[in-house]
TORKOL-4160 file (C-alpha; in steps of 0.2 Angstrom, whole numbers, padded with zeros to 4 digits, m for minus):
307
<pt num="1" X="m0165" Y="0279" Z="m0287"/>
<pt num="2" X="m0153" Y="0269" Z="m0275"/>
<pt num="3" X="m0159" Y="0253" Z="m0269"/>
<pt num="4" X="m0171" Y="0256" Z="m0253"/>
<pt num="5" X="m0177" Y="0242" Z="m0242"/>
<pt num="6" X="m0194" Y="0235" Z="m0243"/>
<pt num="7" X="m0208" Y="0227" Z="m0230"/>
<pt num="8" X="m0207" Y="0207" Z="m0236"/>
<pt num="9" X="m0223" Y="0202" Z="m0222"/>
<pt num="10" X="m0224" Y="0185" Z="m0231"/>
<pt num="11" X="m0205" Y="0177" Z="m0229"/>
<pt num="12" X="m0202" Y="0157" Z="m0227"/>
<pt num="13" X="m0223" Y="0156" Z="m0224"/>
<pt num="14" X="m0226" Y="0140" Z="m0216"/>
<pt num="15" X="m0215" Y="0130" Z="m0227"/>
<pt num="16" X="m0198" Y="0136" Z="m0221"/>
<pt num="17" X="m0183" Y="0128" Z="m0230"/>
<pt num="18" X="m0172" Y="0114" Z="m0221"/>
<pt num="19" X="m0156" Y="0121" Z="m0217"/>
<pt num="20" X="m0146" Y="0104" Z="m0215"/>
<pt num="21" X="m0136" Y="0109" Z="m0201"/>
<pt num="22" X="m0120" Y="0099" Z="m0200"/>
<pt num="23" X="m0123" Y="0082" Z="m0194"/>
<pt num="24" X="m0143" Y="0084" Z="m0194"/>
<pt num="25" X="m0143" Y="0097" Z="m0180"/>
<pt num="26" X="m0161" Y="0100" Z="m0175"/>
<pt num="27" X="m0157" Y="0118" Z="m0169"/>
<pt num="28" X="m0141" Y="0130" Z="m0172"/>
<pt num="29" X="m0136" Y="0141" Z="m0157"/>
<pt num="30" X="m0126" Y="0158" Z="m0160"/>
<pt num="31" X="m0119" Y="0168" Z="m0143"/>
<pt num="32" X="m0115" Y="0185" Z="m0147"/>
<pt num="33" X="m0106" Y="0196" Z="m0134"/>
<pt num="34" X="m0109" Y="0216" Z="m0140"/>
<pt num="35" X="m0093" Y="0224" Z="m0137"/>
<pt num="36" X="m0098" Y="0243" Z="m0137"/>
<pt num="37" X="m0090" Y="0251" Z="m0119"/>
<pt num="38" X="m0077" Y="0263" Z="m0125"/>
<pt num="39" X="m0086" Y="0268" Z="m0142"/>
<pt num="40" X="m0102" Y="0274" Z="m0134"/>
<pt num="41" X="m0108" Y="0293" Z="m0135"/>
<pt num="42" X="m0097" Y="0302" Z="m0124"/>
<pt num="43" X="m0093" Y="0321" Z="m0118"/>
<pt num="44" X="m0076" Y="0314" Z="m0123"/>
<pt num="45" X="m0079" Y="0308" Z="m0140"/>
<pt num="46" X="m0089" Y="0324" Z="m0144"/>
<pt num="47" X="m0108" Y="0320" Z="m0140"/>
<pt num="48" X="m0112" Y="0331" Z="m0125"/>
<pt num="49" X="m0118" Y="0319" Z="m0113"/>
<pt num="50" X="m0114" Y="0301" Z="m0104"/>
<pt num="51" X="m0120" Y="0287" Z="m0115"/>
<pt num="52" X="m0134" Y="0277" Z="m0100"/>
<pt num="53" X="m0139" Y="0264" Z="m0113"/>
<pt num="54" X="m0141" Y="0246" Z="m0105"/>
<pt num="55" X="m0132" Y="0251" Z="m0089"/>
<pt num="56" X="m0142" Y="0250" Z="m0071"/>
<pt num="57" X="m0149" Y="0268" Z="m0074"/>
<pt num="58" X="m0152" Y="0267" Z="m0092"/>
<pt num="59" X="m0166" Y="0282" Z="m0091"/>
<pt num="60" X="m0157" Y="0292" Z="m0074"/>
<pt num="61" X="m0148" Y="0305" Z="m0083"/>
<pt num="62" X="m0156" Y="0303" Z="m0101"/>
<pt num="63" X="m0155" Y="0321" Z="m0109"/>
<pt num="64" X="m0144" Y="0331" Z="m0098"/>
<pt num="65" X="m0128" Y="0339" Z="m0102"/>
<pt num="66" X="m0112" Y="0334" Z="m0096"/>
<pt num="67" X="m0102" Y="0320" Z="m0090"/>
<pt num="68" X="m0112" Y="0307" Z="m0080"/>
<pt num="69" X="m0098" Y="0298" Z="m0072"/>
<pt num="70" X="m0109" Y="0283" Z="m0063"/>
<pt num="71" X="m0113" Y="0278" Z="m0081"/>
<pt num="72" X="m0095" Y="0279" Z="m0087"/>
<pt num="73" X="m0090" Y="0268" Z="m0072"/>
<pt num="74" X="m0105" Y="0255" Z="m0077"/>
<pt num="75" X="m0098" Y="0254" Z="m0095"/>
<pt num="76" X="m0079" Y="0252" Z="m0090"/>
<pt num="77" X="m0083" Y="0237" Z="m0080"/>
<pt num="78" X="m0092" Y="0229" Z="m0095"/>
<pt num="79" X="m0073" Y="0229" Z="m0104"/>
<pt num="80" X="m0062" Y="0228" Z="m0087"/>
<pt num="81" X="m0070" Y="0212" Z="m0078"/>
<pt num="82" X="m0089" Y="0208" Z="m0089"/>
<pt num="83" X="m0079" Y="0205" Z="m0105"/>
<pt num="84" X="m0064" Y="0191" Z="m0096"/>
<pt num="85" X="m0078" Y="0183" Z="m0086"/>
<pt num="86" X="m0089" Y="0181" Z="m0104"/>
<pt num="87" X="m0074" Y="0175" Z="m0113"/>
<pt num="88" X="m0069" Y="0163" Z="m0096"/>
<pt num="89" X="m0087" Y="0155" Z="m0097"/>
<pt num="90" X="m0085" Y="0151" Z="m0117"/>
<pt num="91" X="m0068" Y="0145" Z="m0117"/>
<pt num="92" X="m0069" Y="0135" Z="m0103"/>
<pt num="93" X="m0081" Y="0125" Z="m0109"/>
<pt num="94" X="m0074" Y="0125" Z="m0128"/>
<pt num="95" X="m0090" Y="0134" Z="m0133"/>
<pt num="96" X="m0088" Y="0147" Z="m0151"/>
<pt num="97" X="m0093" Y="0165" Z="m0148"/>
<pt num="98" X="m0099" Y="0178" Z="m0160"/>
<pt num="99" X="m0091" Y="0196" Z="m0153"/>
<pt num="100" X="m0102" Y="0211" Z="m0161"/>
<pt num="101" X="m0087" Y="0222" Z="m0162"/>
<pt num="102" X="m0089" Y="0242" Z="m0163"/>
<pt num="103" X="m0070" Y="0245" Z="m0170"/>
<pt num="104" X="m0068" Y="0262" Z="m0158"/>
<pt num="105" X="m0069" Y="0250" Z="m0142"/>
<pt num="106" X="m0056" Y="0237" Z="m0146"/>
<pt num="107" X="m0045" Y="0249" Z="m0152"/>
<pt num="108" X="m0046" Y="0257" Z="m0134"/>
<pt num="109" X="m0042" Y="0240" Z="m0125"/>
<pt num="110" X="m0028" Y="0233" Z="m0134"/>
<pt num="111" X="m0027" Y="0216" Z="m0122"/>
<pt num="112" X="m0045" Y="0213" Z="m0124"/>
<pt num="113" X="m0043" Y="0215" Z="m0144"/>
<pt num="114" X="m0028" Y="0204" Z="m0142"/>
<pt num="115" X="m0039" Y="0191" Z="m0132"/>
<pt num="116" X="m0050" Y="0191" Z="m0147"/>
<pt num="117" X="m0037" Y="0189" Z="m0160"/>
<pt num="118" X="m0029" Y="0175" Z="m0151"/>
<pt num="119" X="m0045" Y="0167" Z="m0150"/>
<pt num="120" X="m0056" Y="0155" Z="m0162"/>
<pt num="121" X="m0071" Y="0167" Z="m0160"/>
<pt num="122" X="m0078" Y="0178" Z="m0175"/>
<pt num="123" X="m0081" Y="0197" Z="m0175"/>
<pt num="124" X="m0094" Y="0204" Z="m0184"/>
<pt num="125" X="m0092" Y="0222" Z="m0185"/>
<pt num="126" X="m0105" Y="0231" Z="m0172"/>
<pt num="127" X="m0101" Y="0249" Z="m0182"/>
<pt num="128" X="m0087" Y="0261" Z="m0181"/>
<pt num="129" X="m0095" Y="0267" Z="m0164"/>
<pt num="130" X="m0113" Y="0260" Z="m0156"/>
<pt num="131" X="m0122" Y="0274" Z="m0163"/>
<pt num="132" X="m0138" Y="0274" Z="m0170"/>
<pt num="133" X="m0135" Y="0275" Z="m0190"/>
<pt num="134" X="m0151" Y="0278" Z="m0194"/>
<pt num="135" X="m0146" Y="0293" Z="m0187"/>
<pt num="136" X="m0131" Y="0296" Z="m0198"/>
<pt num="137" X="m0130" Y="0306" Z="m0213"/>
<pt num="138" X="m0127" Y="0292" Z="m0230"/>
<pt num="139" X="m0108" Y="0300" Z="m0232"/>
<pt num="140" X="m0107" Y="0302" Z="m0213"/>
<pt num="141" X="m0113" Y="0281" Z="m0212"/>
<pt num="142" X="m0102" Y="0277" Z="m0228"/>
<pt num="143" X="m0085" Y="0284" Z="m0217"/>
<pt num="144" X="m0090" Y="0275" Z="m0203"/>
<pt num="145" X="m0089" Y="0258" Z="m0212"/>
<pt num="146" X="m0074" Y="0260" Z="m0221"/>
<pt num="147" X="m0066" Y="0267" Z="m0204"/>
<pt num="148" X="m0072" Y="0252" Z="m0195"/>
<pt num="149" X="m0066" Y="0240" Z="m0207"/>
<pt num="150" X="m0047" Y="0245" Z="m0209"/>
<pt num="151" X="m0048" Y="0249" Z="m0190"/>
<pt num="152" X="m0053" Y="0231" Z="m0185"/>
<pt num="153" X="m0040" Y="0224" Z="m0196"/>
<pt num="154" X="m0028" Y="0231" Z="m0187"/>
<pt num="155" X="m0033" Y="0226" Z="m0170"/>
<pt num="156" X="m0041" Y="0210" Z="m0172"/>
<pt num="157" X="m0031" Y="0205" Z="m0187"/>
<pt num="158" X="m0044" Y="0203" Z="m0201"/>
<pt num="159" X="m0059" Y="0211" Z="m0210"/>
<pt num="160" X="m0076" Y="0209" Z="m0202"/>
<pt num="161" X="m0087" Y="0195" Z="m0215"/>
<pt num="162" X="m0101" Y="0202" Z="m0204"/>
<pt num="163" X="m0112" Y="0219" Z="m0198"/>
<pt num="164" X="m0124" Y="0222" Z="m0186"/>
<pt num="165" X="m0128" Y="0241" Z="m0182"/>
<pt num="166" X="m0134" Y="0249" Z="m0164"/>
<pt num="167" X="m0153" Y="0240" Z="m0164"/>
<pt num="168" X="m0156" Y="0245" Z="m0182"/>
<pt num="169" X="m0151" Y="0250" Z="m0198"/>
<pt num="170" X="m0153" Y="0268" Z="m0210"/>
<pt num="171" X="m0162" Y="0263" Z="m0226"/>
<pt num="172" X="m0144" Y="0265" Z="m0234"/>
<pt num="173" X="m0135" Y="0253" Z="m0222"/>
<pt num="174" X="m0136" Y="0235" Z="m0234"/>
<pt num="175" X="m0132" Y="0247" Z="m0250"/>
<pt num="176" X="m0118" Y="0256" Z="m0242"/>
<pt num="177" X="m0110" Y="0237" Z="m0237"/>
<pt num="178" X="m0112" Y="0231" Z="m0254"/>
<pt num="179" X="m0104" Y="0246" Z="m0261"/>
<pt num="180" X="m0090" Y="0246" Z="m0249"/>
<pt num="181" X="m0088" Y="0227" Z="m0253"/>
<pt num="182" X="m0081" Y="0211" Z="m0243"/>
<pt num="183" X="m0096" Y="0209" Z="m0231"/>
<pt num="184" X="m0103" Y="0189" Z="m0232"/>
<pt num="185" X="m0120" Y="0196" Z="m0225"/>
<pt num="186" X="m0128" Y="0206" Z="m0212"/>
<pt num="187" X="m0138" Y="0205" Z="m0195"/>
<pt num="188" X="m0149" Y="0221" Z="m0196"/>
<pt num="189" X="m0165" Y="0209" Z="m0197"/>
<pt num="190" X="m0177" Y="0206" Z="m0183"/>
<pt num="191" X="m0191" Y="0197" Z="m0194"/>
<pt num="192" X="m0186" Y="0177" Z="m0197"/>
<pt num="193" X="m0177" Y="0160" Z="m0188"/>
<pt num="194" X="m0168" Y="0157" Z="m0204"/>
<pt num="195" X="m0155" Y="0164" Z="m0216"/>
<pt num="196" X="m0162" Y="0171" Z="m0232"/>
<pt num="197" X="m0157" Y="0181" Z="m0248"/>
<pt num="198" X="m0159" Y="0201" Z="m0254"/>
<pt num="199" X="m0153" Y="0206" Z="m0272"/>
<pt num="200" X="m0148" Y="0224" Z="m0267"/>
<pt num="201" X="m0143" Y="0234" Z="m0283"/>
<pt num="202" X="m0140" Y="0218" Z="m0294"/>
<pt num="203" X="m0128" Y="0209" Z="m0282"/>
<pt num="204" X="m0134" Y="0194" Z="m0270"/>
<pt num="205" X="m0133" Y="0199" Z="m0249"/>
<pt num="206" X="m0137" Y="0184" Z="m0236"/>
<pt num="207" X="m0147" Y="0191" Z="m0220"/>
<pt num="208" X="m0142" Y="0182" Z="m0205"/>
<pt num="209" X="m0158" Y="0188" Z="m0192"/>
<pt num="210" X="m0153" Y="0193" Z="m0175"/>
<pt num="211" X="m0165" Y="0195" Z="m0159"/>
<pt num="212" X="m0168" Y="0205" Z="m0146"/>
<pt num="213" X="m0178" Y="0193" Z="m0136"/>
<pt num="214" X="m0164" Y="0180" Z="m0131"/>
<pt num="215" X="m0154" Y="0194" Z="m0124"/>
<pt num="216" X="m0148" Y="0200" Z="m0109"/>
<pt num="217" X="m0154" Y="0216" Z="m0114"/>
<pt num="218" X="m0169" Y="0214" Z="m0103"/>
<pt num="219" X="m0160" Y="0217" Z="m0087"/>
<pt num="220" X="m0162" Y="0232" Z="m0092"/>
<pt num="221" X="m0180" Y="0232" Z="m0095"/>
<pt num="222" X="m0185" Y="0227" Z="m0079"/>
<pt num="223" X="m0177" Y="0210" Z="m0075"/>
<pt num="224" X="m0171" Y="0206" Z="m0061"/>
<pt num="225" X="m0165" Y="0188" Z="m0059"/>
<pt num="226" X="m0155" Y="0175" Z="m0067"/>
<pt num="227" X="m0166" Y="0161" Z="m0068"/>
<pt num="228" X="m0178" Y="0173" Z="m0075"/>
<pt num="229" X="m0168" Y="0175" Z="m0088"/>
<pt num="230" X="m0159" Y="0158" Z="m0089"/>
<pt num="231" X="m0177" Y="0152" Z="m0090"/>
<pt num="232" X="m0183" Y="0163" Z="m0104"/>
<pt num="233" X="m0168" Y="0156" Z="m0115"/>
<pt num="234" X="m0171" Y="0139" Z="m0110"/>
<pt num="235" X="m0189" Y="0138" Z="m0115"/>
<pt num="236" X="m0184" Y="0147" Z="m0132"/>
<pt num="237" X="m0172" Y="0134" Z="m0133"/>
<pt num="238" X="m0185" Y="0120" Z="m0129"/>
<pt num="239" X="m0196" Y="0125" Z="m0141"/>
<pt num="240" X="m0184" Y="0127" Z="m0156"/>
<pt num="241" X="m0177" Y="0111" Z="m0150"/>
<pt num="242" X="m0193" Y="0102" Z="m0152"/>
<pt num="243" X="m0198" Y="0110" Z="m0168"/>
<pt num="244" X="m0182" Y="0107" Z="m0175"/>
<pt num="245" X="m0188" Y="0088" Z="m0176"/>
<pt num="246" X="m0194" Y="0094" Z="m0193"/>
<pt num="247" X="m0191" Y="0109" Z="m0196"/>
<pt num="248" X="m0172" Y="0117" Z="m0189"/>
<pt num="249" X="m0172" Y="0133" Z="m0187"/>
<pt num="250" X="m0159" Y="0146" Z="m0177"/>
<pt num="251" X="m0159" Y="0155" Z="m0161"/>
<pt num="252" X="m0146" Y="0171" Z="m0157"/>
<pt num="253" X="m0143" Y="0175" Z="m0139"/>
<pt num="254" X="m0135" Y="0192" Z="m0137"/>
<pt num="255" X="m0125" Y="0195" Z="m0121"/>
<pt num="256" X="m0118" Y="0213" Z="m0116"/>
<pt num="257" X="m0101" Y="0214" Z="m0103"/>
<pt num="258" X="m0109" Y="0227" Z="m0092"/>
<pt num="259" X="m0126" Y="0218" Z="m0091"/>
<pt num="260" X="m0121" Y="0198" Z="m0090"/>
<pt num="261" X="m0105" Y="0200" Z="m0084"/>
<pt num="262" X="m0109" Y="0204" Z="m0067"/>
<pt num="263" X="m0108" Y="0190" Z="m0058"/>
<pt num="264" X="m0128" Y="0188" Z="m0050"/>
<pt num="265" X="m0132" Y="0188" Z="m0070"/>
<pt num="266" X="m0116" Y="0176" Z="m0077"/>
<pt num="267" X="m0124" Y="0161" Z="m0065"/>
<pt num="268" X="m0139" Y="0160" Z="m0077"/>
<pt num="269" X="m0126" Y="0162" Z="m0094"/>
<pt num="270" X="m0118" Y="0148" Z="m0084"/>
<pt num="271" X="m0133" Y="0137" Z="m0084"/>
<pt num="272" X="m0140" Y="0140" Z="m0101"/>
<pt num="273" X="m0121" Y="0136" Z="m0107"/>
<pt num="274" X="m0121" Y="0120" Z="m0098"/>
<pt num="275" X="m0138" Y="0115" Z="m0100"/>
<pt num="276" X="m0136" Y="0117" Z="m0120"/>
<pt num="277" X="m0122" Y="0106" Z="m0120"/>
<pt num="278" X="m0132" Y="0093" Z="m0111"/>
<pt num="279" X="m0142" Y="0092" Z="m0129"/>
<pt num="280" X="m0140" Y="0081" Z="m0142"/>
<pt num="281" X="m0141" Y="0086" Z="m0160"/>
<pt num="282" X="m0135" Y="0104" Z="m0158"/>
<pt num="283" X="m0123" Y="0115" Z="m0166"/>
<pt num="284" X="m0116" Y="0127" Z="m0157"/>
<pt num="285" X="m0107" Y="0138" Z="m0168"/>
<pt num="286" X="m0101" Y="0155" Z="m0175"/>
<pt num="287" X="m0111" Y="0166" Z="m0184"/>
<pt num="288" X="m0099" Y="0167" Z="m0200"/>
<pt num="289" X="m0102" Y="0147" Z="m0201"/>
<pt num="290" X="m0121" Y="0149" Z="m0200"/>
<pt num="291" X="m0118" Y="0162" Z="m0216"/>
<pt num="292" X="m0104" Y="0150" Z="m0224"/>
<pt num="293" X="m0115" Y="0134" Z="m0222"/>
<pt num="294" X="m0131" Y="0142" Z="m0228"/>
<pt num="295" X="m0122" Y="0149" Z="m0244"/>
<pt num="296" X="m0115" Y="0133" Z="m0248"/>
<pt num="297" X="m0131" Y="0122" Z="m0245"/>
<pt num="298" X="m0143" Y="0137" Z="m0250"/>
<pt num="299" X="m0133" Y="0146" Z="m0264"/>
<pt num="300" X="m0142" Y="0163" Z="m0268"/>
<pt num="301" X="m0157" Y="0159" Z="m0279"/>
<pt num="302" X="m0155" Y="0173" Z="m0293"/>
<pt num="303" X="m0162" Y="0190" Z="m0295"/>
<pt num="304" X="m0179" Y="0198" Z="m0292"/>
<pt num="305" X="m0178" Y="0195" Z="m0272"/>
<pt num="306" X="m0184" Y="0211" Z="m0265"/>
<pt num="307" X="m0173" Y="0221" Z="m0276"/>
């Protein structure tokens, strides 16, 4: 039988390892702007309906027919204005940035994959299209890797070393990257603070977690402010800060262009931005370094790890 995920609800325990950030770190921070608008379910693409996923009216028009062309609007200004003012904010303050790719979308905005090639920042690849894969059939899910990966060659000028799917994986997902090859790890994880290994059909597979929590996604949910936001980061922030006197772990912010890029919700990426780099002993970094660093200073263990 093919290599299935299984449930690990013991991890790190209360002895997780040190990570030995670069110059002693106490805490490494990872922004990630999702770059999806232009690869989301569409009538256009074939889908039926208007894609309302983290827009102002996520749930208005959820399960009717047709084209929905307030939402559409709602996404083409995440990749016309949200994705320039992101990249302005990070640049101008020399910051790194993680952008979670879906392959369809650059491919559609040729400056903005342009921007990105031109720039220091890391793409990890956010899928084909920001479809759900657990949806996907396994052949289906195997062509949409191998589709995204030559198409984000060509745009942003190199393979993905990274995946992260729409909010979770199929159980086939971490199989399917091994099998297709040149992947340095994965995000589809929710459940840690820290790197860790997976043996996955005999070959080792670093997991870099990602979260929902420290995301603008929750303007979506309900919230309304910036400082509400900026201070739900902050205080993450503080409390990994302060652990991190002993023991360092990571935080993952993840930022989407039509949520954060509007300009009443950039103020607080502004402040958490600047407030961060107020800190001493951070590393504010790309996702491929925290998945090089770890497999240099934590080099995959052996087999037997949930195989």
């Amino acid at each position: 039988m093919s290599w299935q995920p299984t449930r690990d609800l013991v991890g790190y325990g209360a002895n997780p390892p040190d990570p030995k950030w670069p110059d002693g770190a106490r805490i490494a921070v990872n922004f990630v702007v999702n770059y999806e608008e232009g690869s989301e379910p569409s009538v256009q693409d074939g889908e039926g309906y208007t894609e309302t996923g983290l827009t102002e009216s996520s749930t208005s028009s959820q399960g009717l027919k047709g084209r929905d062309l307030a939402a559409e609007g709602m996404f083409e200004f995440g990749v016309r204005v949200g994705f320039w003012r992101i990249m302005r904010a990070f640049q101008e303050r020399g910051l790194p940035l993680t952008v979670f790719g879906c392959a369809l979308a650059l491919e559609r905005n040729k400056p903005a994959a342009e921007a990105i090639r031109q720039s220091d920042f890391d793409v990890c690849c956010h899928g084909w299209r920001w479809v759900r894969h657990f949806q996907l059939s396994e052949a289906e899910e195997r062509e949409h890797i191998a589709k995204a990966v030559t198409s984000l060659k060509q745009t942003v000028g190199e393979a993905p070393a990274g995946w992260y799917c729409r909010y979770g994986p199929s159980v086939n997902t971490r199989r399917l990257l091994l099998e297709h090859g040149g992947f340095t790890y994965d995000s589809d994880y929710y459940g840690d603070e820290l790197p860790f290994w997976q043996t996955v059909e005999g070959k080792p597979h670093l997991v870099v977690p990602y979260s929902l929590t420290n995301n603008d996604g929750k303007y979506a949910a309900g919230m309304t402010t910036s400082e509400q936001w900026f201070t739900l980061c902050r205080d993450a922030f503080d409390v990994l800060y302060k652990e991190g006197a002993t023991m360092p772990k990571m935080m993952s912010v993840g930022l989407h262009q039509r949520l954060i890029g509007h300009p009443g919700r950039t103020a607080g990426l502004w402040r958490l931005l600047d407030y961060i780099q107020q800190q001493k002993g951070v590393w504010v970094t790309r996702r491929i370094d925290i998945a090089n660093h770890w497999k240099t200073t934590h080099p995959y263990p052996g087999k037997g790890l949930n195989e």
